[in-house]
C-alpha positions as semicolon CSV with decimal commas, in nm:
position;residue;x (nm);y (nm);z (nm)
1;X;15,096;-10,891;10,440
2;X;15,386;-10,768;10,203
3;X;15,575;-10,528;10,427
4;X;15,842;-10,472;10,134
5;X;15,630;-10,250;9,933
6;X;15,466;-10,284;9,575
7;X;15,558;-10,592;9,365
8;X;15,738;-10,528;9,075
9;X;15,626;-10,729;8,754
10;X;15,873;-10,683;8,473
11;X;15,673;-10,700;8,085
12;X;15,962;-10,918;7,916
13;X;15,875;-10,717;7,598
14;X;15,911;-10,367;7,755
15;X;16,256;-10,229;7,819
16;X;16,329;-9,993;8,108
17;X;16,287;-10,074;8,456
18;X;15,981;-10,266;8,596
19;X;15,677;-10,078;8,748
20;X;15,674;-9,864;9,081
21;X;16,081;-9,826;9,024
22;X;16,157;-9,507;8,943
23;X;16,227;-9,452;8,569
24;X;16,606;-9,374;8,515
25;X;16,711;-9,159;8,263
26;X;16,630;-9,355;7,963
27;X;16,418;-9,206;7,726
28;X;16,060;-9,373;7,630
29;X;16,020;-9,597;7,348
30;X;15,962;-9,472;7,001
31;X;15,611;-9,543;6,800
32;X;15,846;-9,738;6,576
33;X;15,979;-9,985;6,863
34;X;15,607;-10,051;6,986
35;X;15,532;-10,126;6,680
36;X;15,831;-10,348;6,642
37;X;15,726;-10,496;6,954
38;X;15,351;-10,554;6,856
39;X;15,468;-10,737;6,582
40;X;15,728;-10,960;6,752
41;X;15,417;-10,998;6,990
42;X;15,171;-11,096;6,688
43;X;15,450;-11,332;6,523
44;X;15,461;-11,492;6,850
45;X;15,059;-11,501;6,873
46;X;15,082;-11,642;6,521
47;X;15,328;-11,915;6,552
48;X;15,164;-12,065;6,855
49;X;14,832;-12,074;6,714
50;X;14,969;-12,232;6,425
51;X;15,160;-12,533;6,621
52;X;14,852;-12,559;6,828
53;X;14,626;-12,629;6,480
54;X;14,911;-12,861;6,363
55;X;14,916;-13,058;6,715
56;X;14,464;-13,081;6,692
57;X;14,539;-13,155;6,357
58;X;14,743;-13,424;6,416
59;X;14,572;-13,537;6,744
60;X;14,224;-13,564;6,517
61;X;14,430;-13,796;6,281
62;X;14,539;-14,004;6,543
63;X;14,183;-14,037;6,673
64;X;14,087;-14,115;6,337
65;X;14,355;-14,417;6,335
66;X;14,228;-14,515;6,657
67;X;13,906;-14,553;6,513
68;X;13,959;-14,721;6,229
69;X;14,152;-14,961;6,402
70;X;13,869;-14,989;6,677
71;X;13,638;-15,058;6,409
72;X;13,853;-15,305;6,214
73;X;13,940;-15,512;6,547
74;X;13,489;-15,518;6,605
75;X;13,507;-15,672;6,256
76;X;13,750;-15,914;6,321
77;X;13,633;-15,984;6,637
78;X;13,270;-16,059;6,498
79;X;13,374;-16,284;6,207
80;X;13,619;-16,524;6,471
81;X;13,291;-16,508;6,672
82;X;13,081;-16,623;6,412
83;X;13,336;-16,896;6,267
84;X;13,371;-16,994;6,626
85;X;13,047;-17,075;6,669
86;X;12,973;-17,292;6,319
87;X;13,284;-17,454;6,447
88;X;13,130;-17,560;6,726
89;X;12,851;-17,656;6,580
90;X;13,006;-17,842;6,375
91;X;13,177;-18,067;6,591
92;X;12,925;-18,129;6,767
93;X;12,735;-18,267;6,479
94;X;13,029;-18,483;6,377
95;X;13,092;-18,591;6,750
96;X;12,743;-18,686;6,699
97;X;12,791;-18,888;6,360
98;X;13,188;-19,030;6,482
99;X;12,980;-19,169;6,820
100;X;12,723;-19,364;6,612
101;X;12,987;-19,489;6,365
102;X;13,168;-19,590;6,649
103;X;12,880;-19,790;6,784
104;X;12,833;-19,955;6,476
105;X;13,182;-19,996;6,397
106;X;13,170;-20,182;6,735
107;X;12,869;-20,389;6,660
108;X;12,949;-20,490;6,366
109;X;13,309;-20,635;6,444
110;X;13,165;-20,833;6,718
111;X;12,911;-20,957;6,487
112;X;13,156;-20,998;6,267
113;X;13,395;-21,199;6,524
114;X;13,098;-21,403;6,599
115;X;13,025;-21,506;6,294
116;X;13,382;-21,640;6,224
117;X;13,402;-21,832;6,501
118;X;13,034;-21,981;6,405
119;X;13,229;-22,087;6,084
120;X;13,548;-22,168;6,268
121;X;13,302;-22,472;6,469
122;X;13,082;-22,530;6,140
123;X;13,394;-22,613;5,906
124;X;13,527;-22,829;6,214
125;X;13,208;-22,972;6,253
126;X;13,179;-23,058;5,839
127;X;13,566;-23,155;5,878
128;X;13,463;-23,414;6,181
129;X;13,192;-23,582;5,997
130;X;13,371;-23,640;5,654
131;X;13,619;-23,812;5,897
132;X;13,428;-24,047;6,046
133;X;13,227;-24,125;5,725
134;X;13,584;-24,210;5,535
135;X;13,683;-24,414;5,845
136;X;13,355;-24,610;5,808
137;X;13,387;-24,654;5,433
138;X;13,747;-24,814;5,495
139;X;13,619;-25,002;5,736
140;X;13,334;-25,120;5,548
141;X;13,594;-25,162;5,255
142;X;13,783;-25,373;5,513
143;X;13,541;-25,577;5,576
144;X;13,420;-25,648;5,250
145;X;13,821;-25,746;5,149
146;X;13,796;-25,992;5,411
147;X;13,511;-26,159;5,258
148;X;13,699;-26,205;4,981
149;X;13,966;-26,370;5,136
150;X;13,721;-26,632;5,262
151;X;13,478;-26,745;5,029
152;X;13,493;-26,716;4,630
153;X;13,491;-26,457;4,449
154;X;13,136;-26,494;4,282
155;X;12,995;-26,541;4,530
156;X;13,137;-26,335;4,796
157;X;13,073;-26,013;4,505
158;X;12,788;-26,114;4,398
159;X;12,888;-26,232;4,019
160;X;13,163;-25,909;4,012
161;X;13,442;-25,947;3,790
162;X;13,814;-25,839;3,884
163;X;13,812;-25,521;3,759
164;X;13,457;-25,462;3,918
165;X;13,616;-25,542;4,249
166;X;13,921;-25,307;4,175
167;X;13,669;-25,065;4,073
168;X;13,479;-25,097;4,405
169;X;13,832;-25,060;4,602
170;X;13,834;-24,730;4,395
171;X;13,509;-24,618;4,472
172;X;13,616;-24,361;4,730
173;X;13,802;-24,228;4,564
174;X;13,541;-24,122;4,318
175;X;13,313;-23,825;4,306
176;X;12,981;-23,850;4,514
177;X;12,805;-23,945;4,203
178;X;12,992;-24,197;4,041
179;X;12,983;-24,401;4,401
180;X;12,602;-24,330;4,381
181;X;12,587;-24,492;3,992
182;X;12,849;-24,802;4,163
183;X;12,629;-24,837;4,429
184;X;12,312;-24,888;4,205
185;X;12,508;-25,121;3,950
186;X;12,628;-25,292;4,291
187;X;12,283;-25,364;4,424
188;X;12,122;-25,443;4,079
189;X;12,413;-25,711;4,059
190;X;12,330;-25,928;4,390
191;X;11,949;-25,877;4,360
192;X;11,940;-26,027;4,001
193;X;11,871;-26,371;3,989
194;X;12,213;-26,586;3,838
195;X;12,237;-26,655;3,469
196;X;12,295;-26,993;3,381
197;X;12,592;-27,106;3,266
């Protein structure tokens, strides 16, 4: 409980002392100087409201900003989305297509590596056997020179002449089908009967 008496509240736009203090000797206030006052008052009243419009006014824009940029970020937002996921969709397709290349790439080099080495053997195969058929010829040819050193030449070549027999040294070094022709003309020679003299 306030034992000091009455509060005094003091009106910052009224002059004179505050309430429950006893008025000095100061006169009242003239009509003119409340009206002064109400104005000052009303100016006051006036100015506020006015900054407080400006400040909503400006508040409402930045909302407005806020907004826009809310609604511009769900755009944004919604296209990545969408991109994101034909991306995906995408790779995994061409995961899909680079896998089954890949096994085919794989096949295929193996099948590839097989079949070289299949002609690797083949060509040493064909290699091999056109070896030993030359070594046979010469040796053939070998033998058929020593025949000639023993017994004459008629009858040894069955009737040949000399440049028959050089021709039959020659023979192979001939193409397959002129030693097929000498080998005819050969055989024709020693299964005809002689001619006489």
């Amino acid at each position: 409980r306030d034992t000091h008496g009455p509060r005094c509240f003091m009106n910052p736009f009224e002059e004179g002392p505050p309430r429950g203090v006893p008025a000095a000797s100061s006169p009242p206030p003239t009509e003119e100087e409340i009206e002064r006052k109400k104005a000052l008052l009303k100016k006051m009243i006036s100015e506020r409201v006015s900054k407080t419009k400006e400040e909503m006014k400006s508040l409402q824009h930045i909302q407005v900003e806020l907004e826009r940029l809310d609604h511009m970020l769900d755009t944004d937002v919604s296209i990545l989305r969408e991109k994101i996921d034909t991306s995906g969709k995408e790779a995994a397709t061409a995961e899909t297509i680079f896998r089954r290349k890949e096994k085919e790439y794989t096949e295929a080099k193996a099948n590839y590596e097989k079949k070289m080495e299949e002609k690797k053997m083949l060509t040493s195969h064909l290699s091999m056997i056109i070896f030993e058929s030359e070594k046979r010829k010469d040796e053939k040819l070998q033998e058929l020179m020593g025949r000639v050193d023993s017994a004459p030449a008629e009858e040894a070549w069955g009737g040949f002449t000399d440049e028959e027999i050089k021709a039959g040294q020659r023979r192979r070094r001939s193409t397959p089908k002129q030693k097929q022709i000498t080998r005819k003309r050969w055989r024709r020679r020693r299964c005809s009967p002689a001619t006489s003299p």
